[in-house]
N, C-alpha and C positions, 0 to 999 in steps of 0.2 A: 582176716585171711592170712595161713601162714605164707610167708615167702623163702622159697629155699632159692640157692645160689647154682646154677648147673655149671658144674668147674670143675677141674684136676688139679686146678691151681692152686696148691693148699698158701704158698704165700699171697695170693689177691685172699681167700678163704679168714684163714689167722685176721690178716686186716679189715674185714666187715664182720665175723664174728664178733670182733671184739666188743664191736657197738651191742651185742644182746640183741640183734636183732633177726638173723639167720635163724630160722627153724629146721630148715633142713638142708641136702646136699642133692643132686641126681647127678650122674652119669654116666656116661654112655661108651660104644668102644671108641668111638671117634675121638672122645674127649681123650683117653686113655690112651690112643698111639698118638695125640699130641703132643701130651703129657714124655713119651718115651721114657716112660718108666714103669716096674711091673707092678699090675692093675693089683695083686694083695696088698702088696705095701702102700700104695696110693690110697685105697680104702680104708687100713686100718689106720692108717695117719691124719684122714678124713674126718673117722670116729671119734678119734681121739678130741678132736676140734670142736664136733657139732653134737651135742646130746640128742638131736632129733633122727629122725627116718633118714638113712643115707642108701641112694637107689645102688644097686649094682647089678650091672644086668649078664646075663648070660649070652651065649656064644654059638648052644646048641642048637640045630633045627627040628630035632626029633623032642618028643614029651620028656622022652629015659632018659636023654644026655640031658637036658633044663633042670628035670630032678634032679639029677646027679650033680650037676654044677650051681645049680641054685643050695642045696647044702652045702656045697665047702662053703660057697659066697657067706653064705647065713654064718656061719662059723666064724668068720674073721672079727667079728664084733657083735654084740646082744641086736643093736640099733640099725645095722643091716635091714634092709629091703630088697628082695629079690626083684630085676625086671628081666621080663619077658615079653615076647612081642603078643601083637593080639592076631595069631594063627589059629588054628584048631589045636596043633600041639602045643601051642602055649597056654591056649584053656584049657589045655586039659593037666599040665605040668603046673598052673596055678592051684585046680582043685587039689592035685596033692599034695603040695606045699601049704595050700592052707588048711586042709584035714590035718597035716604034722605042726600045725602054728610057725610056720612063715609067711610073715607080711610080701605080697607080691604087690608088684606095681605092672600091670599091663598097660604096653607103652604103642605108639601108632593109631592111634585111635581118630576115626575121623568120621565116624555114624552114630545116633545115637541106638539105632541097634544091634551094631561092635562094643558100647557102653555096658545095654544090656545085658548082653552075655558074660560079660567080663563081672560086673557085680554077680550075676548068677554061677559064677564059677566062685566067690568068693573072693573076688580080688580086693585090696585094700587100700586100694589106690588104682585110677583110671588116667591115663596120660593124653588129651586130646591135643593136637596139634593145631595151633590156630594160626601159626603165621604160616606155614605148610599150605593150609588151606586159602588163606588172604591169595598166598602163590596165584594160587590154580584161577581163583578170581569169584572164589564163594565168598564168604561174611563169616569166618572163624566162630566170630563171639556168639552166634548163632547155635553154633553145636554145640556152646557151654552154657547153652538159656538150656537147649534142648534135655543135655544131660540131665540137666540141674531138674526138669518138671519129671524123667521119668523115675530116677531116683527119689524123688519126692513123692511118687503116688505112690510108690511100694516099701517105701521103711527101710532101702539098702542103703547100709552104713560104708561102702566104698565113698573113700571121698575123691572130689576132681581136684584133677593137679595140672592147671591148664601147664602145657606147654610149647616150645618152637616159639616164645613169648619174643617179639621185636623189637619193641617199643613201650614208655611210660603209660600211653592210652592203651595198648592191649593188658600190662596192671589193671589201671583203674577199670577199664570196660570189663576185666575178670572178674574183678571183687563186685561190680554193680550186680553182672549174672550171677554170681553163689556160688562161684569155683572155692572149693576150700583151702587149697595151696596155687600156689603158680611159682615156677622154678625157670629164676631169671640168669641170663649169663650176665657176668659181674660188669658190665660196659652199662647196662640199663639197670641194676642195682643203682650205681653210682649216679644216676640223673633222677632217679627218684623225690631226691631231696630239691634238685634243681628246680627258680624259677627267678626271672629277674628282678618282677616286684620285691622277693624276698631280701634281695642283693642291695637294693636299690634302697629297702626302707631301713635294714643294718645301718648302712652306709650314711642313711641321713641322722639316723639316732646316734650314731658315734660322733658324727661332726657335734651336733646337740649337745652331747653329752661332754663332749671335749672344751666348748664354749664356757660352760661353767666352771671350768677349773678343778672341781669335785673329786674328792677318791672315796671309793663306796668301804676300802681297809686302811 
């Protein structure tokens, strides 16, 4: 499963790139007036960073203005992905951005028949919200089994990019359903690696190893 990083924070960014392990970037306007800085310059700095899919979404509520500003967005770097929401005028501002080959990421997604349509419109990325829906008091991981069987019976190549991700267990419960990406904010990146056994068995192999006196150079 790829994991991309949902940030503006290109300094946490630079710092887990580094590891080779960030596939890609998303973000949102929220992230962006957190960030308080202007959302091109943040994206192409982003690019700059991550050779993968970096989301950027649009602003418009009409089909015309989403075309219209899903190309500059496209334009600020090759690796750009346009998002849009999953409205009627966002299927429909996805089909022609993906008739003109731009990767669109339809994002709010919380049915697997909002799924549906969003692959049928061509989208190339589907955004399900699972911790959104944990909210409300459904089972998130549920709509990304769902996804995952009806993109399955029909050969659409949209992949899922679970998102609204919480927690380590909403990861791994992603990757067990067949989400293909999941786009984490960098506070659960960082616990990923975490577990105290791990800590615990370091800690007693160094004592061990210090024991013997040994230098391995």
């Amino acid at each position: 499963m790829q994991l991309f990083l949902d940030t503006t924070d290109v300094g946490q960014l630079r710092e887990f790139a580094a590891y080779g392990l960030v596939d890609g970037v998303t973000t949102n306007p929220s992230l962006i007036a957190k960030s308080g800085r202007n959302m091109a310059e943040v994206i192409a700095e982003i690019c700059e960073l991550v050779e993968g899919p970096v989301s950027a979404e649009v602003a418009a509520a009409d089909a015309a203005g989403m075309v219209r500003e899903g190309e500059h967005l496209a334009r600020i770097a090759d690796n750009v992905v346009v998002k849009v929401p999953l409205t009627w005028d966002g299927l429909k501002a996805t089909r022609e951005l993906a008739l003109n080959g731009t990767l669109v990421n339809v994002t709010l997604c919380f049915t697997a028949a909002q799924a549906l349509l969003a692959a049928k419109a061509g989208a190339a990325f589907i955004s399900p919200f699972i911790g959104r829906l944990d909210d409300a008091g459904e089972d998130g991981m549920e709509l990304i089994e769902a996804i995952r069987a009806v993109y399955d019976n029909y050969d659409f190549n949209t992949e899922i990019l679970a998102a609204s991700i919480r927690s380590v267990a909403h990861v791994e419960r992603a990757a067990m359903a067949g989400a293909d990406c999941a786009t984490l904010p960098p506070a659960v990146f960082a616990e990923l690696i975490k577990h105290p056994l791990t800590d615990k068995g370091l800690q007693q192999f160094n004592s061990d190893w210090a024991a013997t006196g040994q230098s391995i150079l």
